[in-house]
Backbone as JSON, one array per atom type, in Angstrom:
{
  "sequence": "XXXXXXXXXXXXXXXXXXXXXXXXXXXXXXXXXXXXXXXXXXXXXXXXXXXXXXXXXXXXXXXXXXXXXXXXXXXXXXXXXXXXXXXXXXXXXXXXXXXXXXXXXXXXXXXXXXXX",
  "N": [[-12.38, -4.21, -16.47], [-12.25, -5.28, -13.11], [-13.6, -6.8, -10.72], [-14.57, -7.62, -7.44], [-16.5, -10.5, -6.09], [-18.81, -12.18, -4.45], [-20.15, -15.26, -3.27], [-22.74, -17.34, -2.15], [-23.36, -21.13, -2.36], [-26.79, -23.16, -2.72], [-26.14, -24.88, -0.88], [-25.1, -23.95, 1.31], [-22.08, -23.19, 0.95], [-19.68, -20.71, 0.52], [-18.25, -18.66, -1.91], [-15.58, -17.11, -2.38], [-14.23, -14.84, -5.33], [-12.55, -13.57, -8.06], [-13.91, -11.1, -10.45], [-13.25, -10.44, -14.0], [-14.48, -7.98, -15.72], [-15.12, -7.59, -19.41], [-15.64, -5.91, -22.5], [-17.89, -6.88, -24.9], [-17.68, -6.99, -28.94], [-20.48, -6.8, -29.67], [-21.7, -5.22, -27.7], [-22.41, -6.17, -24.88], [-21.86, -7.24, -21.7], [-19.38, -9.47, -20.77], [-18.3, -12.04, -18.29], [-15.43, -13.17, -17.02], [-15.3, -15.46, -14.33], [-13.11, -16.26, -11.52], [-13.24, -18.99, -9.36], [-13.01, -19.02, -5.62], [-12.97, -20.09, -2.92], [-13.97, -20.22, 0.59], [-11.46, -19.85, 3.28], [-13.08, -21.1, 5.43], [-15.5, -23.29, 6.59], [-18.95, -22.85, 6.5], [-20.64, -22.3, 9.27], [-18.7, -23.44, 11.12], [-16.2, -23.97, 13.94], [-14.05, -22.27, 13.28], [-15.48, -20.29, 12.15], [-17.26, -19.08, 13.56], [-15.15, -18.27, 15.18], [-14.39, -16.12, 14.05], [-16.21, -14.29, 13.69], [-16.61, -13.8, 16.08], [-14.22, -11.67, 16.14], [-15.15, -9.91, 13.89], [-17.3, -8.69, 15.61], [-15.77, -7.53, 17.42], [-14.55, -9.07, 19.44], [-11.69, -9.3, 20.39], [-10.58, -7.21, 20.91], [-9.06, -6.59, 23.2], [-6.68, -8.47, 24.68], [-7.61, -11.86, 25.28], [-7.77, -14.78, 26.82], [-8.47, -18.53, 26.23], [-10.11, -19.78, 27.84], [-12.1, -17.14, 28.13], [-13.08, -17.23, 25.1], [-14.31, -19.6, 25.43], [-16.13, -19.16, 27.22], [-17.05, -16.9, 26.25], [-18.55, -17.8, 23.52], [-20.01, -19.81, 24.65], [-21.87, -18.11, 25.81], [-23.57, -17.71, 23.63], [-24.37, -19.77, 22.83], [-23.12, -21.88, 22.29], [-21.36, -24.73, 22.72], [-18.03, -25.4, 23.58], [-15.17, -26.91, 24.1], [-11.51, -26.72, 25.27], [-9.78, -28.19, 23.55], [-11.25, -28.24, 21.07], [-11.21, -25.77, 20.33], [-8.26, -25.58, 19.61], [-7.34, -25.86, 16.92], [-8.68, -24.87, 15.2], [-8.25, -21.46, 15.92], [-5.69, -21.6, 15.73], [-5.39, -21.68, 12.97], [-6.34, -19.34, 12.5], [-4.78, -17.54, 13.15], [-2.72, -18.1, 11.71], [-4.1, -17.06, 9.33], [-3.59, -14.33, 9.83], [-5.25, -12.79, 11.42], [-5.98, -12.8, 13.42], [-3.04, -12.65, 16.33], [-0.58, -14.59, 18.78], [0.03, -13.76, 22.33], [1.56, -13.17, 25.3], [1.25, -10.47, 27.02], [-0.42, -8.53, 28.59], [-2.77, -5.89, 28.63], [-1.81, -3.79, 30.66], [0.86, -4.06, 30.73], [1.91, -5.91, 32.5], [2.88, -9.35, 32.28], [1.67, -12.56, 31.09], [0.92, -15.85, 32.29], [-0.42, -17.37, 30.78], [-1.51, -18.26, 27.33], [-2.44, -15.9, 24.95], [-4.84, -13.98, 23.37], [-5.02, -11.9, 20.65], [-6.85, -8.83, 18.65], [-5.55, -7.97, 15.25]],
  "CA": [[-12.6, -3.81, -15.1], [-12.1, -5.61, -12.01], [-15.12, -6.87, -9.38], [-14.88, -9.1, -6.43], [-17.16, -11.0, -5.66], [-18.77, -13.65, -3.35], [-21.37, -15.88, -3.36], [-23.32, -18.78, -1.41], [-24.23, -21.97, -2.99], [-28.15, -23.46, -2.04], [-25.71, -25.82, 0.21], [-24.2, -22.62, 2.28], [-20.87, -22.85, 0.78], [-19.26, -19.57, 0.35], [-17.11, -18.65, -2.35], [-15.41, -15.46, -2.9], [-13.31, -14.54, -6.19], [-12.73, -11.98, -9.02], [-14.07, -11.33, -11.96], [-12.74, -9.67, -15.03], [-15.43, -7.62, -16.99], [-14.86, -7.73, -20.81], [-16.8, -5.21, -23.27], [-17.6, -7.42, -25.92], [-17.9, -6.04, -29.5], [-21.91, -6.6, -29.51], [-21.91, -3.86, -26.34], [-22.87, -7.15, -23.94], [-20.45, -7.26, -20.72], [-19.14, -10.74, -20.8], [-17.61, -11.73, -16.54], [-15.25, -14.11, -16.31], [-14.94, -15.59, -13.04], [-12.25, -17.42, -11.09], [-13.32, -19.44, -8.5], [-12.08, -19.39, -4.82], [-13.26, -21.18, -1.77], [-13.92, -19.47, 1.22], [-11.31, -20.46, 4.16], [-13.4, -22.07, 6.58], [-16.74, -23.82, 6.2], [-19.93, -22.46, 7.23], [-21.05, -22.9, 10.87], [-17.27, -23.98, 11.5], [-15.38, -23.32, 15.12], [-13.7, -21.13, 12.51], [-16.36, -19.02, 11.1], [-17.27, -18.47, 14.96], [-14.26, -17.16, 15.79], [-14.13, -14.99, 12.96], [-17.5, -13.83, 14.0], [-16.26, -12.87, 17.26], [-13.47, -11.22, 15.61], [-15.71, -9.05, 13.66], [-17.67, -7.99, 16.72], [-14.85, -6.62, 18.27], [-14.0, -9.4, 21.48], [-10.54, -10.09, 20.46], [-9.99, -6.03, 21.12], [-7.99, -6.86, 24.05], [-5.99, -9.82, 24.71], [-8.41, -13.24, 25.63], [-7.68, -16.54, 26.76], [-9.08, -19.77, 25.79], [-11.56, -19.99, 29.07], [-12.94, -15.99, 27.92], [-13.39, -17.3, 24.16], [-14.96, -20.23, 25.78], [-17.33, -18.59, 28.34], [-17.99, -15.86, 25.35], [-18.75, -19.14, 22.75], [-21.36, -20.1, 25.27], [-23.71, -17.11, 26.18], [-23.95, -17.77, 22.6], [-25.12, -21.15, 23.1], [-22.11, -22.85, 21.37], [-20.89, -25.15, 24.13], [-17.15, -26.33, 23.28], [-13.84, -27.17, 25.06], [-10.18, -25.98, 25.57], [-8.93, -28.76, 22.56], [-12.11, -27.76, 20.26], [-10.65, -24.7, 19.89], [-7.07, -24.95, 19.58], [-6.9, -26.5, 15.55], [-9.18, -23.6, 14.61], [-7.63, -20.34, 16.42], [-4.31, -22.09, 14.97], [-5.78, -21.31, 11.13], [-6.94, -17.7, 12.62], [-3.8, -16.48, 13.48], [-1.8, -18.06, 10.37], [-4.77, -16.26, 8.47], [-3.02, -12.89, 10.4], [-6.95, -12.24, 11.7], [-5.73, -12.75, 15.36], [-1.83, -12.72, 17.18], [-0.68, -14.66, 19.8], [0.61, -12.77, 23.32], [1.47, -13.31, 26.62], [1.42, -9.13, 27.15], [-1.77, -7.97, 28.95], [-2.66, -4.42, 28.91], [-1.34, -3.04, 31.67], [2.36, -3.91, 30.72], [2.41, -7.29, 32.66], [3.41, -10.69, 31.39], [0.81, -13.42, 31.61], [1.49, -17.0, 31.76], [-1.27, -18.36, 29.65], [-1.29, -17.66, 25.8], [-3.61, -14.46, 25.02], [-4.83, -13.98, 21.32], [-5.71, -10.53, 20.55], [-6.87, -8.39, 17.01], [-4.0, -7.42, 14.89]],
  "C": [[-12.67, -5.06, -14.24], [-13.01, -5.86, -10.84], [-14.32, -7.63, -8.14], [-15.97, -9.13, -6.19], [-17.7, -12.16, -4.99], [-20.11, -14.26, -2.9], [-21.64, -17.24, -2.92], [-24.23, -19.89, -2.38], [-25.58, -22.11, -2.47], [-27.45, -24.92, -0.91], [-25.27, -25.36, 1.45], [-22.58, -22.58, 2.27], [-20.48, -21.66, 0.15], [-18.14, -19.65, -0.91], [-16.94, -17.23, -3.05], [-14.46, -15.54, -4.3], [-13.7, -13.28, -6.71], [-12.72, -12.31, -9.66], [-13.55, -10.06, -12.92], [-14.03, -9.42, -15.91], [-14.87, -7.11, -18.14], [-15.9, -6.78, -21.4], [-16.78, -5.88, -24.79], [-18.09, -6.7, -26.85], [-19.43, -5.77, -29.5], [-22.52, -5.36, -28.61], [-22.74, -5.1, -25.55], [-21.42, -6.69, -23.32], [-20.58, -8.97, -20.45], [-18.55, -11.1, -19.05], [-16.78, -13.29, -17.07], [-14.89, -14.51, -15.19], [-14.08, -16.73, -12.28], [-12.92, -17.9, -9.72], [-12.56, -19.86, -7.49], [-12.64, -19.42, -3.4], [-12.68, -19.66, -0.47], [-12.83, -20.48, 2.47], [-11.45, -21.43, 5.19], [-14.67, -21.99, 5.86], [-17.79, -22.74, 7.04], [-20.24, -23.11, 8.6], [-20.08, -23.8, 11.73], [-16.98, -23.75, 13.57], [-14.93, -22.27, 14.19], [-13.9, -20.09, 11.95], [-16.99, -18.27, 12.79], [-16.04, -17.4, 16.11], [-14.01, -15.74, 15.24], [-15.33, -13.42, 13.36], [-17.19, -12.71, 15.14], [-15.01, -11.79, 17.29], [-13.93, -9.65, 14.92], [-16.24, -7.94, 14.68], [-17.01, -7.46, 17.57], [-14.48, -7.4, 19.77], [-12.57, -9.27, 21.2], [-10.25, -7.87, 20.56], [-8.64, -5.95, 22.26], [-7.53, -8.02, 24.27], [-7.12, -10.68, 25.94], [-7.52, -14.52, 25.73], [-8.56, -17.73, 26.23], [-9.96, -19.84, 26.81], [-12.05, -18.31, 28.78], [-13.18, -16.76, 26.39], [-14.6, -18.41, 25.08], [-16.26, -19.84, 26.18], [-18.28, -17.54, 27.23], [-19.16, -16.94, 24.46], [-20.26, -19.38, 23.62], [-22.62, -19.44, 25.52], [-24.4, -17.32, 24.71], [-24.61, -18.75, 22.03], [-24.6, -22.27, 22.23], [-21.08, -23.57, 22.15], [-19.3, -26.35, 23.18], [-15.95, -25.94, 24.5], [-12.67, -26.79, 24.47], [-10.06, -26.84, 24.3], [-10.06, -28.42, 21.18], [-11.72, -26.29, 19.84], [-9.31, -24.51, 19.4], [-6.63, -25.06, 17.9], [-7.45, -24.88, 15.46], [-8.66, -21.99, 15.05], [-5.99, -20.35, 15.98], [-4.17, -21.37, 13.25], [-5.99, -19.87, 11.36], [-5.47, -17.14, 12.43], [-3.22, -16.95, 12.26], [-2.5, -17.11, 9.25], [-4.29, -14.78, 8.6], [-3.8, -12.16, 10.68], [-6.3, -12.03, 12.96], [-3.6, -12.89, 15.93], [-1.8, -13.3, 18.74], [0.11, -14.04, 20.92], [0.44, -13.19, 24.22], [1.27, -11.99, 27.42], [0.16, -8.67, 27.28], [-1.8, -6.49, 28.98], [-2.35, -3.68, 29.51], [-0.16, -3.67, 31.56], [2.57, -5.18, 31.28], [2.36, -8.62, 31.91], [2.39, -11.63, 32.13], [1.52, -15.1, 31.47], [0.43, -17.93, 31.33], [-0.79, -17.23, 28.11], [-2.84, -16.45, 25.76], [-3.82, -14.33, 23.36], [-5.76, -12.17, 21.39], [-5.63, -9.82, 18.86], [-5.63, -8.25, 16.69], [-4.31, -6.25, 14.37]]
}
């Protein structure tokens, strides 16, 4: 049988994998487990976006000054180039898409990142 699972070192590194449960002949369940590194670090730009990802902002298409302004009520004060490496790894992750296509059918001319 088949688990995933995912677990935090006492350093706050994350690591998710799967394990294969074995019925050995004794009737013990033996696990082995592969080890595999969570994407982004803890307390990243990356794990923040993800965050806000979860919570549902990226529902409609955002710019980089709404992630920003959101980032802050939150009391996580960064800038337009502090963001762009990390929202780069989001979307290759296929968490977020980028769009110039605002909800009402018009064409924007900044970049817009919205769920997928």
């Amino acid at each position: 049988m088949k688990v995933k699972i995912m677990v935090q070192d006492d350093r706050g590194q994350m690591y998710e994998g799967e394990a294969q449960l074995v019925k050995s002949g004794k009737q013990k369940t033996v696990a082995q487990v592969s080890k595999k590194k969570a994407w982004y670090r803890p307390g990243s730009t990356a794990e923040k976006i993800v965050t806000l990802i979860d919570e549902g902002f990226f529902s409609k298409p955002r710019g980089i000054g709404d992630i920003i302004a959101e980032l802050k009520t939150k009391d996580f004060h960064l800038k337009s180039p502090d963001l762009t490496l990390p929202l780069r790894n989001v979307v290759r992750k296929g968490l977020l898409k980028r769009t110039k296509n605002l909800p009402d059918g018009s064409v924007s001319k900044k970049i817009l990142y919205v769920e997928v």
